[in-house]
N, C-alpha and C positions, 0 to 999 in steps of 0.2 A: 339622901342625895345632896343636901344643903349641907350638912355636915360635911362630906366626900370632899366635895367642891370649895368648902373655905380651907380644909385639911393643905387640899390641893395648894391652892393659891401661897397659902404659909411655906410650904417644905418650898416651892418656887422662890418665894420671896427668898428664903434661907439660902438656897443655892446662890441665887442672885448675890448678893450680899459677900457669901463664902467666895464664888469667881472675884468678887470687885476687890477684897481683901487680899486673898492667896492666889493670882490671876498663874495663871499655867503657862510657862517659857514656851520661847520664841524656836524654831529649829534652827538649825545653821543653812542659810540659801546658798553658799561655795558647791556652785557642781552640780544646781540644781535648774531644769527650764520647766517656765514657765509661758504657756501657748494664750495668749490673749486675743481677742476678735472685737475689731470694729475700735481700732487706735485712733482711727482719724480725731476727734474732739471728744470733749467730756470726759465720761471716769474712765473710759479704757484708754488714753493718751495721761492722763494724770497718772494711771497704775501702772503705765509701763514705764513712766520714769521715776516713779518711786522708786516700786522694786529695782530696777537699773541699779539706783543708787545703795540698795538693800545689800546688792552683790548676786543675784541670779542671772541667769543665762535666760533675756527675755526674747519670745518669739513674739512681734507685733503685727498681727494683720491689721491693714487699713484697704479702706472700700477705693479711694481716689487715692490712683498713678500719684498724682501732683503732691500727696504728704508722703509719700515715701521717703524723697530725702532730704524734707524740712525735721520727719520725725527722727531719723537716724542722727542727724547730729546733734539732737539733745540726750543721746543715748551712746552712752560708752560701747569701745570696741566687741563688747559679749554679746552686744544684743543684735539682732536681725529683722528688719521692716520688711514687710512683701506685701504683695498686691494682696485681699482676699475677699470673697464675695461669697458670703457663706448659702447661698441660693445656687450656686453653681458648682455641680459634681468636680464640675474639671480643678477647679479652683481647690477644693474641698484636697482630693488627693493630690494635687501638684503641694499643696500645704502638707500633706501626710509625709513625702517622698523627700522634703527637706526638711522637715524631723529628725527622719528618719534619718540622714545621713550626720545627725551631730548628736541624738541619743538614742536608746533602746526603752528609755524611762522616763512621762513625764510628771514632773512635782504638781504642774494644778495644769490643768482649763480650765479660762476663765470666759464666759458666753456674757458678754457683752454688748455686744452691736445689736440694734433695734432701731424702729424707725415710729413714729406717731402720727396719725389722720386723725382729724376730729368730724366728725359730721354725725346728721342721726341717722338712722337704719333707714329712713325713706330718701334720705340726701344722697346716702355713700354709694357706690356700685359694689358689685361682687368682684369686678380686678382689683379694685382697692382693698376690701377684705381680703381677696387671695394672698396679694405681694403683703401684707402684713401678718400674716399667718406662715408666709415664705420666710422672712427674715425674722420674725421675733418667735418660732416656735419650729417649723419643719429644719430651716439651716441651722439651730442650734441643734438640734436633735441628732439631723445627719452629722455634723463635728464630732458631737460626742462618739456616737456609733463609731464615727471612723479612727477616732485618738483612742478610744476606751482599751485596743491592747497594749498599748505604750502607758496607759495610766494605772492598769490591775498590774502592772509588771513590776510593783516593790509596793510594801503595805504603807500607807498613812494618805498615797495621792489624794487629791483630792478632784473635786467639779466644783466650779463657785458659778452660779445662775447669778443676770440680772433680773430681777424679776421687777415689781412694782405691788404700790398698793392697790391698784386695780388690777390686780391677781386675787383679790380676797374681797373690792370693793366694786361697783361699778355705776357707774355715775352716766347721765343721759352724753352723748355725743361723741361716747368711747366703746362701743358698740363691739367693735375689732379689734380696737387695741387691747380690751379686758378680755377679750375671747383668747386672745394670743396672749396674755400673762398667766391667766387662769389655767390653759392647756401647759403652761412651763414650769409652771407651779406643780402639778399632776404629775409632771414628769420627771421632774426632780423627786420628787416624795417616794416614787414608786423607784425609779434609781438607785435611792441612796438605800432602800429596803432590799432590793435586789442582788444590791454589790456589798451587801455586810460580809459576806464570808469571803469577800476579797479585802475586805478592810477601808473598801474605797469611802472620803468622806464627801457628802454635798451638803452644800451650804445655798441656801436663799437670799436673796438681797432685795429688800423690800421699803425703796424711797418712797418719799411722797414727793409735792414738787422739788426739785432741786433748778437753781440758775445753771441750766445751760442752755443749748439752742434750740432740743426738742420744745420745748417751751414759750419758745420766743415768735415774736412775727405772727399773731392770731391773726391780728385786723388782714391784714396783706392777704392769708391761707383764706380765708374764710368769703373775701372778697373774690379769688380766683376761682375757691371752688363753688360757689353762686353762682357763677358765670356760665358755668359749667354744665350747670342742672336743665333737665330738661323744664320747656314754657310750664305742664303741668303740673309739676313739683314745686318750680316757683308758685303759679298762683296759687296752691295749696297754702302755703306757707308765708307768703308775701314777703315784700323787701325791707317794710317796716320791721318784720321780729327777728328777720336777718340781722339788723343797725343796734336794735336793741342786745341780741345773743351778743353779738362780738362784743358792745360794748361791758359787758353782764361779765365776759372771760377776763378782759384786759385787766377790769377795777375787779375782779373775782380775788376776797380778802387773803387765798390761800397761796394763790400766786404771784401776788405783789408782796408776800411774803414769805416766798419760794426761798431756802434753805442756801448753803453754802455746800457747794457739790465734793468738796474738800471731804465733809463728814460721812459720804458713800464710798470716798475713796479710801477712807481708813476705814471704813468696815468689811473691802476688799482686802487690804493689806492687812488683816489681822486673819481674814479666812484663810488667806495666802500662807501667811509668816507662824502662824501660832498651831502648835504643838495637838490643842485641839480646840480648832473651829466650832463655833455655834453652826445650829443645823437654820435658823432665822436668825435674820440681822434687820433690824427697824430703824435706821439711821434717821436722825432727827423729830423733833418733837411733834408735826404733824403726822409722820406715821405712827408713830406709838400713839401720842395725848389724844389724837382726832380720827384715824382712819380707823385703828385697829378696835375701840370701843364701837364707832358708828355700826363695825361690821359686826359688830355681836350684839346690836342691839334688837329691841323688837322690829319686825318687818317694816309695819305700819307707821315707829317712831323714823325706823332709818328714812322712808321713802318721803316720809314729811319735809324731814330735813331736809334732804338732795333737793325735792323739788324746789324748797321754799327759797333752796340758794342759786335755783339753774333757772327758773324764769319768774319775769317780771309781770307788772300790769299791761303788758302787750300780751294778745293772744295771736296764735296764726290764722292768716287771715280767713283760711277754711272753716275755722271755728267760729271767727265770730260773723261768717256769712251764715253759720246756721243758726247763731242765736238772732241773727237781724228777721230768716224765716221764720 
């Protein structure tokens, strides 16, 4: 089996090496659309003006009326901004039926749009777990179902998933959010098996932190959503290891040293553009160096780690009413 397994790891390596040498051509984007979700900021407003510039025919959904047509004029005449709210059927086929009216064929969907909660499983509610399961795993789900015969409709289309490294890792206070990468992970895998003998390709895309806004603004979230909590979950937990957590995320070494969102968005634009797309994309060095080892590691080592980086010499105050017993 140790043999198997280093066997394995070589002919990767070799591959590896052979892609970075002999790298496989780009297609021609003239004539070709691409349906992107959740334009507003971050990598799907980055990838829809790339590609723009590439020369494809970009459809850009954004969640807010208000960047419709700040987005459109960073974007040449081929491309098209519309409302979309990938949680909402109506939405979903009003986006189908203006496809539909400019091709019979689409070059990629790209599932982009997501949202992020942090809290732990006694903080969060179940509407909050629902609408993050609504938008980071059921609305991309229903998209695809609804695009997939516009995409089986000529060989090479593709699906490109945002996914995350909390799709393969999961770390205390992401409770939902890893529930809904982990389920898009799944569903991609099983996807891209599915639609072989249509030739459909999918691709994963698995950041670690990146600088954008999902990530920003803890102290402020963390402070509203306290407020939030019911008296008994506060005093469970007190307000003391509330000051400590947030402060524990803010100065947390991975996020102050949260990556350049530029490098997810050429890992998009290579799924997009290249002839043939990887089926995982690990853009940047703490998903590959840090995440993707932690998750392979032993149980006992991983859980050490997480914890020893997720709390402090404060305990919740529940806890340490029972050690005062």
């Amino acid at each position: 089996m140790i043999l198997l397994t280093i066997l394995a790891l070589l002919l990767h390596l070799l591959y590896r090496l052979y892609r970075h040498f002999f790298p496989t051509p780009n297609i021609n984007p003239n004539g070709k659309y691409i349906f992107i979700s959740g334009c507003d900021t971050g990598f799907g407003h980055g990838l829809a003006i790339k590609l723009d510039k590439q020369g494809f025919n970009v459809l850009a959904g954004v969640f807010s009326p208000d960047n419709i047509s700040s987005l459109q004029k960073e974007l040449s005449s081929r491309a098209t901004v519309f409302r979309l709210d990938i949680t909402k059927q109506d939405d979903i086929d009003t986006a189908f039926e203006l496809v539909k009216e400019k091709t019979n064929a689409l070059h990629a969907l790209v599932n982009n749009a997501g949202i992020s909660k942090s809290g732990f499983i006694d903080w969060i509610s179940i509407e909050s777990m629902r609408e993050i399961m609504d938008v980071n795993f059921f609305g991309h789900v229903a998209i695809t179902k609804k695009l997939l015969p516009l995409l089986i409709a000529k060989r090479d289309s593709r699906v490109v998933n945002i996914c995350s490294v909390a799709g393969f890792l999961t770390v205390p206070m992401k409770s939902a959010y890893s529930a809904s990468k982990y389920a898009l992970e799944s569903f991609s895998d099983c996807l891209r098996r599915e639609m072989f003998p249509w030739s459909l390709r999918v691709s994963i895309v698995e950041p670690g932190p990146m600088r954008t806004p999902i990530i920003e603004g803890h102290d402020e979230f963390m402070n509203k959503f306290w407020s939030h909590l019911s008296e008994d979950v506060q005093a469970r937990w007190g307000e003391d290891f509330l000051r400590v957590q947030a402060k524990n995320i803010s100065e947390n070494f991975l996020y102050r040293h949260a990556e350049d969102p530029n490098k997810v968005v050429e890992a998009l634009e290579h799924a997009v553009l290249n002839s043939k797309p990887e089926i995982r994309y690990r853009p940047g060095w703490q998903s590959k160096y840090f995440f993707l080892p932690l998750s392979m590691a032993p149980v006992w080592l991983a859980d050490f780690i997480v914890n020893r980086a997720t709390y402090s010499h404060v305990k919740p105050a529940g806890v340490r009413k029972k050690h005062l017993e």
